[in-house]
Backbone as numpy.savetxt, mean C-alpha at the origin, in Angstrom:
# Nx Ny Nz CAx CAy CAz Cx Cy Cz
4.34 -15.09 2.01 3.50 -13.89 2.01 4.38 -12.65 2.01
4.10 -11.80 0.84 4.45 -10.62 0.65 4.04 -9.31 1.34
4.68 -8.51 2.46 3.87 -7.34 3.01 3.74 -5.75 2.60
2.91 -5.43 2.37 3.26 -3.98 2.14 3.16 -3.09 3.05
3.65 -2.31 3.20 3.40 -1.46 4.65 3.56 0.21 4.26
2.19 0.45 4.52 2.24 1.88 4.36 2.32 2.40 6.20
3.05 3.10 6.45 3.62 3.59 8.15 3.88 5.35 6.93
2.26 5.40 7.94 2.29 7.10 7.99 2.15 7.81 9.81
3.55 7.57 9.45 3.50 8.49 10.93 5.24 8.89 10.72
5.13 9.84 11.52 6.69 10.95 11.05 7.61 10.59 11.29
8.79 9.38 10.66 10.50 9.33 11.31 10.90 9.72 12.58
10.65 11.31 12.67 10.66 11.54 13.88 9.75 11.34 14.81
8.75 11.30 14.93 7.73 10.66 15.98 8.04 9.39 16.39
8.27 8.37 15.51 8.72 7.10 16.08 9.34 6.72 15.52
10.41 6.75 15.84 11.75 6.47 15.41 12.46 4.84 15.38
11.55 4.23 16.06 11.66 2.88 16.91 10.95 2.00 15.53
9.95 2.64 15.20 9.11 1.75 14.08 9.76 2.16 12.66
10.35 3.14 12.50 11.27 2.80 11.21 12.43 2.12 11.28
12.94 2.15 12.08 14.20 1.62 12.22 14.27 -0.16 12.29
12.47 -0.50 12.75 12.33 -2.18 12.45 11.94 -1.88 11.49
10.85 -1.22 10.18 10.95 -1.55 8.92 12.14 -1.61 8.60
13.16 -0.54 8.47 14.21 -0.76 7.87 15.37 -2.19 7.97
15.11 -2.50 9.24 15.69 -4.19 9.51 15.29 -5.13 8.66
13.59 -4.78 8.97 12.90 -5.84 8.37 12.62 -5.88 6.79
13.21 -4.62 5.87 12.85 -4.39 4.64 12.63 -5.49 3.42
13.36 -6.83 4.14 13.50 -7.82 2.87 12.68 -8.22 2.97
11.50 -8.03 4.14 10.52 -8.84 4.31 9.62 -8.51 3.43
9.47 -7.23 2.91 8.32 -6.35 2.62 8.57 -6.49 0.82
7.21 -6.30 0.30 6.70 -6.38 -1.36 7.45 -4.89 -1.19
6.30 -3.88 -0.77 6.86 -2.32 -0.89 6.28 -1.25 0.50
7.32 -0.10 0.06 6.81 0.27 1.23 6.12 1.78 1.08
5.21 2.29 1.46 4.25 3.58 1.18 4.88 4.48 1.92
5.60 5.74 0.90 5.71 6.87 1.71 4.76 7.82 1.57
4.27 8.59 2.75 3.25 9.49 2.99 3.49 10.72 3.47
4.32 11.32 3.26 5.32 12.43 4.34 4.11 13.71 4.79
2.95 13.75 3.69 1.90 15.06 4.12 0.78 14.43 3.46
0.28 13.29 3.35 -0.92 12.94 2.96 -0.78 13.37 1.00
0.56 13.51 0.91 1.25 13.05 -0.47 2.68 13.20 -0.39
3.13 13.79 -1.02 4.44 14.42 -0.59 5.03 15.12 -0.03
4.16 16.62 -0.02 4.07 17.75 0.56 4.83 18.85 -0.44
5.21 20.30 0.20 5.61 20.94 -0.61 6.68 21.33 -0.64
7.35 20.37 0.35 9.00 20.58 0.03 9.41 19.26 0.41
10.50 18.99 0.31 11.14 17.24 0.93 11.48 17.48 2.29
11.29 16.38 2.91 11.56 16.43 4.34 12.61 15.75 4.53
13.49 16.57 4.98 15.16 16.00 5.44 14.89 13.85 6.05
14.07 14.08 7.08 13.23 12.57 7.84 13.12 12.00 6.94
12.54 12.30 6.12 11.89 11.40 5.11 13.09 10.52 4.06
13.94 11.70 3.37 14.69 11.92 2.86 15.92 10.76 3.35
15.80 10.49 4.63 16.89 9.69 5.16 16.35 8.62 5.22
15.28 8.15 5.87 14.48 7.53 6.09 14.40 6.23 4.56
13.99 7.18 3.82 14.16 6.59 2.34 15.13 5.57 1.28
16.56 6.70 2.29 17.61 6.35 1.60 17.99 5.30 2.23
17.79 4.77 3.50 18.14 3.67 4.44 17.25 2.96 3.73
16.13 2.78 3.44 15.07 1.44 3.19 15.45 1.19 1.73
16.13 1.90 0.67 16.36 1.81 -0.62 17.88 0.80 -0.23
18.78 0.84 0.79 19.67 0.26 0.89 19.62 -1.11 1.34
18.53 -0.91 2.01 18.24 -2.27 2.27 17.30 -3.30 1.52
17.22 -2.61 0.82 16.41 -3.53 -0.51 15.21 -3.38 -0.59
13.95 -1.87 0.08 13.02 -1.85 -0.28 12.53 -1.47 -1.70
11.42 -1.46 -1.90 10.94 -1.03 -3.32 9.87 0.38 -2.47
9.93 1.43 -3.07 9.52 2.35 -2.21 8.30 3.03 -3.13
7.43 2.74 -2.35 6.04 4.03 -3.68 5.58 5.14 -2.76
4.95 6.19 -3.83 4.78 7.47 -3.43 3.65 7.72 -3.39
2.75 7.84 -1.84 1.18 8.36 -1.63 0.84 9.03 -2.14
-0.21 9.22 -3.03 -1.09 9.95 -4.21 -2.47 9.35 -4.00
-3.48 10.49 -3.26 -4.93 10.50 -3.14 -5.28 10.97 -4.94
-6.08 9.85 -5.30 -7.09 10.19 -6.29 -7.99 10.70 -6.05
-8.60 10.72 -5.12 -10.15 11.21 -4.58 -11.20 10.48 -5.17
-11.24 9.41 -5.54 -12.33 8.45 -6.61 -12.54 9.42 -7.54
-11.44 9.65 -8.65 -11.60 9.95 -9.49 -11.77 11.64 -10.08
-11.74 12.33 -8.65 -12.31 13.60 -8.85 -10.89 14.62 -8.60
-10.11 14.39 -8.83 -8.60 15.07 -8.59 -8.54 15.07 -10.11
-7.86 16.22 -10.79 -7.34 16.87 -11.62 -5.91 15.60 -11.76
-5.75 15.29 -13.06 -4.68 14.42 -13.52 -3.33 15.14 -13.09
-3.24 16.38 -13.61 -2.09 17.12 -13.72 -1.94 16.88 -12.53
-2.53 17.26 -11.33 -2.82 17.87 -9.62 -1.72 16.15 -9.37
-2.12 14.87 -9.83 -1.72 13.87 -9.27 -0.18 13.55 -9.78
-0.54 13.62 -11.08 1.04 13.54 -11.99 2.27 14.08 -10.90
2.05 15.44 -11.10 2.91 16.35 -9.98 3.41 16.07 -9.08
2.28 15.06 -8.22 2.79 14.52 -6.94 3.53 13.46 -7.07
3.26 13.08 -8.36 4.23 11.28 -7.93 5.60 11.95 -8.49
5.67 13.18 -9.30 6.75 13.69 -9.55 7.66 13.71 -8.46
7.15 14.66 -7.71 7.69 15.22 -6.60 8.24 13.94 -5.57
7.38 12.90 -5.61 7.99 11.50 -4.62 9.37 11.30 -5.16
9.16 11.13 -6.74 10.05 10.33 -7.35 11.59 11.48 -7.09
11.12 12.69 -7.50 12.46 13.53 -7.62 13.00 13.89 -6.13
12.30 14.06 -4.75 12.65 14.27 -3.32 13.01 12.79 -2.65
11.91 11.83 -2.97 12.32 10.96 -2.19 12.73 9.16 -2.88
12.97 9.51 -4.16 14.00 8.58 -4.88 12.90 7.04 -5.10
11.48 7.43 -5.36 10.83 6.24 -5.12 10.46 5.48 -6.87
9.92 4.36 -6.29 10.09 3.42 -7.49 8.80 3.31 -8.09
7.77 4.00 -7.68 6.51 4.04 -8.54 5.70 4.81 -7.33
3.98 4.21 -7.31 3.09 5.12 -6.93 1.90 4.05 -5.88
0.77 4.58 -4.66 0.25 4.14 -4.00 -0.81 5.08 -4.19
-1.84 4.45 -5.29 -2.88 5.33 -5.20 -3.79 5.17 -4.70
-4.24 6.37 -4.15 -5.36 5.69 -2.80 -6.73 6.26 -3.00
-7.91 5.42 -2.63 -9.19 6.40 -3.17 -9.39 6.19 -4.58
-8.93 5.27 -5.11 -9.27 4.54 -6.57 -11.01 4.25 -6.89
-10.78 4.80 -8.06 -12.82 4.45 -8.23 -12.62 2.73 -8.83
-13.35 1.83 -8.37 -13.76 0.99 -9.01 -14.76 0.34 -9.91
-15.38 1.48 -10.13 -16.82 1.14 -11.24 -16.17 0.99 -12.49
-16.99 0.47 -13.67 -16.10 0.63 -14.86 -16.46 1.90 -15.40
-17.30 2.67 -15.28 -17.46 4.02 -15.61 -15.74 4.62 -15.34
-15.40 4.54 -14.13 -14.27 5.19 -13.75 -12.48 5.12 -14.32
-13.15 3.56 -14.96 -12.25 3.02 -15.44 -11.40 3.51 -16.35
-11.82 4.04 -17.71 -10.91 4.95 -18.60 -10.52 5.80 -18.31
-10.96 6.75 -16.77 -10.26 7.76 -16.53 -8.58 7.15 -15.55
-9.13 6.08 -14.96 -7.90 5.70 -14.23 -6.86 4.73 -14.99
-7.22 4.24 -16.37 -6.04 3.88 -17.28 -6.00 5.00 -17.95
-6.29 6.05 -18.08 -5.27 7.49 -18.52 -4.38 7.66 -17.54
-5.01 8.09 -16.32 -3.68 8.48 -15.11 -2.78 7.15 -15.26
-2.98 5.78 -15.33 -1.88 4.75 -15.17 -0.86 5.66 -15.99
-1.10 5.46 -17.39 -0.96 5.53 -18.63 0.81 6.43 -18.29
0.02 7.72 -18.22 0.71 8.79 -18.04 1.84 8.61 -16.97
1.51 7.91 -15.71 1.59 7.82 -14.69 3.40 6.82 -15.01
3.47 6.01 -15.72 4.46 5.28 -16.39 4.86 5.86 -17.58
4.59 6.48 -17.97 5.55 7.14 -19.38 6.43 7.82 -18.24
5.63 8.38 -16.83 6.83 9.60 -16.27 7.94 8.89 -15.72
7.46 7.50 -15.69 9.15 6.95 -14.82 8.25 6.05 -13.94
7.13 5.84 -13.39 6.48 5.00 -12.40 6.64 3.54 -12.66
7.66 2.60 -12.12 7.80 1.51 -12.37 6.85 0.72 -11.77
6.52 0.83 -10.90 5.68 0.52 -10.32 4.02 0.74 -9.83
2.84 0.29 -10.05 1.85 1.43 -9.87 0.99 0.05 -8.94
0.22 1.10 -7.89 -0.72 -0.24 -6.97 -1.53 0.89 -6.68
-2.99 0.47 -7.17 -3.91 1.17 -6.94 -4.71 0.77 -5.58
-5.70 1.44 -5.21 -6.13 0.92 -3.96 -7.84 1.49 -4.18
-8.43 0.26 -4.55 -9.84 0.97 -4.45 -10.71 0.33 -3.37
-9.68 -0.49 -2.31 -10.43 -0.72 -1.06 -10.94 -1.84 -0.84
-12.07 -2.49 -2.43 -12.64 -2.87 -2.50 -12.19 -3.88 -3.81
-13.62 -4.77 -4.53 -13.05 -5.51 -5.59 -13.82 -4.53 -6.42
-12.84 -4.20 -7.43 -13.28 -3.29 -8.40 -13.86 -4.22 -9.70
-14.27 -3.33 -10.51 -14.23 -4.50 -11.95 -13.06 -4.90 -12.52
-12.80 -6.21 -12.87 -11.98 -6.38 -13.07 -10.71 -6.06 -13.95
-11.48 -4.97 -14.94 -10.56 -4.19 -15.87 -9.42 -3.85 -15.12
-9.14 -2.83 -14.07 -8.62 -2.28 -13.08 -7.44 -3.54 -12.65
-7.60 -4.28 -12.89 -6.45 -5.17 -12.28 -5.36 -5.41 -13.26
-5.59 -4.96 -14.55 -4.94 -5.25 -15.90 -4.21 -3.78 -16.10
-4.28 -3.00 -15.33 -3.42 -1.37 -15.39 -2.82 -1.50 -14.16
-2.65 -2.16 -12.65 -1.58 -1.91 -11.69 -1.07 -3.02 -12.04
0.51 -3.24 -10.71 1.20 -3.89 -10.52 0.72 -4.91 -9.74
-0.40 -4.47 -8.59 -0.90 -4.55 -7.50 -2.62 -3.82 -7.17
-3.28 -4.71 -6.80 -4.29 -3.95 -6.82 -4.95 -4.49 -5.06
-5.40 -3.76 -4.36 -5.90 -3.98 -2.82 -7.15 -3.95 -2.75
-8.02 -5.23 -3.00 -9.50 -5.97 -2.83 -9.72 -5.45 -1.59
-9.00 -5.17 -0.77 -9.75 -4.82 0.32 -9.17 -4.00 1.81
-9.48 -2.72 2.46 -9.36 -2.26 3.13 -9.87 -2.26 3.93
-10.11 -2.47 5.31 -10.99 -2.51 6.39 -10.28 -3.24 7.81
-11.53 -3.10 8.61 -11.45 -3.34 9.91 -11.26 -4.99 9.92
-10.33 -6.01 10.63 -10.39 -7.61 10.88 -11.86 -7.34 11.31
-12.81 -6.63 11.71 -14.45 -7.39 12.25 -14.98 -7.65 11.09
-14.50 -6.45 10.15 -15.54 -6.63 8.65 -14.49 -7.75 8.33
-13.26 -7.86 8.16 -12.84 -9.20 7.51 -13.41 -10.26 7.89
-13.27 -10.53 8.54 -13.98 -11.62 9.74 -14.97 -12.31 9.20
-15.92 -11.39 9.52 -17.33 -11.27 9.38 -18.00 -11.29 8.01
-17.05 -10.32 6.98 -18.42 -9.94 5.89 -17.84 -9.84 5.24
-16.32 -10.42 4.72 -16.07 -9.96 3.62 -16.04 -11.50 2.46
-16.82 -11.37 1.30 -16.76 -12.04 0.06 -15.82 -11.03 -1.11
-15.92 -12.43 -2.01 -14.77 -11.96 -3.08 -15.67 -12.60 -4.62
-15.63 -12.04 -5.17 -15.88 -12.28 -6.42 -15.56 -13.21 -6.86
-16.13 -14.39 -7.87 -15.51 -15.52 -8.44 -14.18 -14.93 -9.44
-14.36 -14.09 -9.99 -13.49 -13.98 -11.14 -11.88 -14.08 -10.64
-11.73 -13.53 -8.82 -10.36 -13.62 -8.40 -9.87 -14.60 -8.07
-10.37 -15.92 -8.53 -9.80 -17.17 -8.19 -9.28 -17.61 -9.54
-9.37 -16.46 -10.41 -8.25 -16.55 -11.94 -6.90 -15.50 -12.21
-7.40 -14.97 -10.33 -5.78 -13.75 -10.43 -4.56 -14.32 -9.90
-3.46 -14.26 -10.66 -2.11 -14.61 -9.58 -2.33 -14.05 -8.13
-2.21 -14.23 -7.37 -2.09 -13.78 -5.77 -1.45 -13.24 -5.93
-0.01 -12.60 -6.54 0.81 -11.65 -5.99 0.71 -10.29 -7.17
-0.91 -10.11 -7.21 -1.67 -9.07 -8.23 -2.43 -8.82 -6.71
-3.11 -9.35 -6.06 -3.72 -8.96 -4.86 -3.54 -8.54 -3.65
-3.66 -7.84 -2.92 -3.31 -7.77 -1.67 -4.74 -6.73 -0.86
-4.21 -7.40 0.70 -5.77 -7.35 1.83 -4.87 -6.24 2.68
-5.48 -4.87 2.57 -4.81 -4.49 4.25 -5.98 -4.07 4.94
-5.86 -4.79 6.37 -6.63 -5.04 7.45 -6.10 -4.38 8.93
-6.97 -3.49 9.34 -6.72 -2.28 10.58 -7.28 -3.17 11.43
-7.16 -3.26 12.98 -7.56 -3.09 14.20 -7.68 -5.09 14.12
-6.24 -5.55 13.94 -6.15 -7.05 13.67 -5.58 -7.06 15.64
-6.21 -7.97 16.41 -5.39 -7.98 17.34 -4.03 -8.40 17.45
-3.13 -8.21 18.37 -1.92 -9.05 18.10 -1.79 -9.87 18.11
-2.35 -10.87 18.91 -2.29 -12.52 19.05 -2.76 -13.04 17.52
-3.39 -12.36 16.40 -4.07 -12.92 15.57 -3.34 -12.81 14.28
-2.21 -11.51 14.29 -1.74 -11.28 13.14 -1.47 -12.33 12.17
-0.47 -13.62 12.66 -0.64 -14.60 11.68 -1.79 -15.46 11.16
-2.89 -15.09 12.35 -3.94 -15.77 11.26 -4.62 -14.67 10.43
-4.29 -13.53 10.42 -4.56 -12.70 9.18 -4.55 -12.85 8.18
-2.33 -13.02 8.20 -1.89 -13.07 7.04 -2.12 -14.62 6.63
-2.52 -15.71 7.29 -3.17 -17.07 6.68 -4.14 -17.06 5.93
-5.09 -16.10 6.58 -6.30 -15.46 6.08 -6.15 -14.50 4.20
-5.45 -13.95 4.41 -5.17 -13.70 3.08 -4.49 -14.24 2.20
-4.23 -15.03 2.72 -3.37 -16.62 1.70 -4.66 -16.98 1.42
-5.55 -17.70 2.46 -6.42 -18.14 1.70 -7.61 -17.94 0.76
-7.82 -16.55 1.47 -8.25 -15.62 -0.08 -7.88 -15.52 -0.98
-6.96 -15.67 -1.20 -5.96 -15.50 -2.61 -5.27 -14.04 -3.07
-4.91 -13.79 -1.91 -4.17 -12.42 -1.91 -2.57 -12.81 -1.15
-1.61 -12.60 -2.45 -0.15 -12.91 -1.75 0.47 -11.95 -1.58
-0.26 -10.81 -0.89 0.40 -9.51 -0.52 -0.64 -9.02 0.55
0.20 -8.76 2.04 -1.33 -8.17 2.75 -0.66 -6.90 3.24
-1.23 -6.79 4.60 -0.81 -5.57 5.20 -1.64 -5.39 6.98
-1.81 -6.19 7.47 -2.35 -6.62 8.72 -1.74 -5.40 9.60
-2.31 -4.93 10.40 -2.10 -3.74 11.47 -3.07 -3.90 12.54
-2.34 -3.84 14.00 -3.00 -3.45 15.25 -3.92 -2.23 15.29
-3.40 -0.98 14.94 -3.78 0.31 14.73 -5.30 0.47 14.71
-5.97 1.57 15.37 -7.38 1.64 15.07 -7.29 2.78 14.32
-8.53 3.49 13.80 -9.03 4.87 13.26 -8.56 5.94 14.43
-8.13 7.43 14.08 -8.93 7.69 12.50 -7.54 7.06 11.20
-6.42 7.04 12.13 -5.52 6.16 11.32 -4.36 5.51 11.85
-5.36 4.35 11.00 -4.35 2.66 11.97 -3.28 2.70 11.19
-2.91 3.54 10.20 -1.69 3.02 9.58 -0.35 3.71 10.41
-0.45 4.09 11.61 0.43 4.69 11.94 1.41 4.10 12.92
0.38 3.06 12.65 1.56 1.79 13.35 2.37 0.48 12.75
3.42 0.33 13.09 3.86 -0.75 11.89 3.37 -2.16 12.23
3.40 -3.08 11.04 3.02 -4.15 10.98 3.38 -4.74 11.95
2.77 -5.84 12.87 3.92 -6.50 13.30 4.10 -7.43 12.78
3.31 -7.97 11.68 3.90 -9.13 10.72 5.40 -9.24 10.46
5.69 -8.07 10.35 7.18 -7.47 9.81 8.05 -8.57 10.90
7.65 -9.22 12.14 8.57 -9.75 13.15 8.02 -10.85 13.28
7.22 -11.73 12.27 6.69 -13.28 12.52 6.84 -14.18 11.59
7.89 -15.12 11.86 7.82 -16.05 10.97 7.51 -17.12 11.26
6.74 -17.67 10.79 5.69 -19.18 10.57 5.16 -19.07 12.01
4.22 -17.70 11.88 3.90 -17.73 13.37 4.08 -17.14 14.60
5.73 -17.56 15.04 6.20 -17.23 15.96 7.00 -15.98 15.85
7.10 -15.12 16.67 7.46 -13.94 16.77 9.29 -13.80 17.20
9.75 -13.40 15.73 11.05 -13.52 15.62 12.14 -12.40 16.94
């Protein structure tokens, strides 16, 4: 199992939880930088270092870019993955707020489109949910699903058609997973058929501000 870990919370604020991604970097598919809920409007020295340590250690690094389901100005987004790529040296894009209808669809294989002529080697959209399946044929990576482990738990189905996707096209990230449970999360998204997750303790208004602790379990047991 492949992890992705988006950890939006500031280098400097916790200093303790980058410094185990960065240990743990081989563990990880890729990792989401978020420095202002995109890039922001200048580079942040934190970040900046932060970056250059996880690129050494063999991460693959993408750059937070809100689509707004569709309602953000192309140029407005372009810009930003610019700005990741030229401040903080990253290897493609984490788009978040992806529309999944097929209405939405030709507008979000234009942004791919564009989005890789500029240099985006990488692109993982995030529409939360299972989109139509067009949408899976323009990322690298696409995330069926965002939510709370109760809604996993509890209520989440999957479409027949994703039992014809490679698993490591899918990935589950799941907020407010207890700790004792994390590995049956990430079992849990094996057996969905997602070979990329993203399991977090963290609650609202944002659980991502804590790191995985998957990042420290192997076959289980806590390394």
């Amino acid at each position: 199992m492949s992890l992705l870990v988006p950890l939006y919370v500031h280098p400097a604020e916790d200093p303790g939880a980058w410094h185990r991604l960065i240990t743990g970097a081989a563990r990880t598919h890729a990792v989401v930088l978020n420095p202002a809920s995109g890039p922001g409007t200048a580079p942040d020295p934190a970040y900046t270092a932060a970056a250059r340590a996880l690129r050494e250690a063999g991460a693959r690094l993408l750059g937070y870019v809100d689509t707004d389901y569709g309602t953000r100005d192309r140029a407005a987004i372009t810009e930003e993955a610019r700005r990741h790529r030229d401040w903080y040296r990253t290897d493609g894009c984490f788009l978040d707020r992806v529309t999944a209808t097929p209405a939405g669809l030709p507008g979000c294989r234009r942004l791919v489109r564009e989005l890789r002529r500029q240099g985006a080697g990488t692109v993982v959209l995030n529409p939360g949910v299972h989109p139509a399946p067009g949408y899976l044929r323009l990322a690298d990576l696409t995330v069926t699903f965002e939510g709370h482990w109760s809604t996993y738990v509890s209520a989440f189905t999957r479409p027949s058609w994703t039992a014809r996707q490679p698993p490591e096209r899918l990935c589950h990230l799941v907020y407010g997973v207890p700790a004792a449970l994390v590995p049956l999360a990430v079992r849990t998204a094996t057996e969905r058929g997602a070979g990329v997750c993203g399991p977090v303790t963290g609650e609202g208004p944002n659980p991502w501000a804590t790191l995985t602790p998957a990042l420290t379990w192997t076959n289980g047991v806590r390394s």
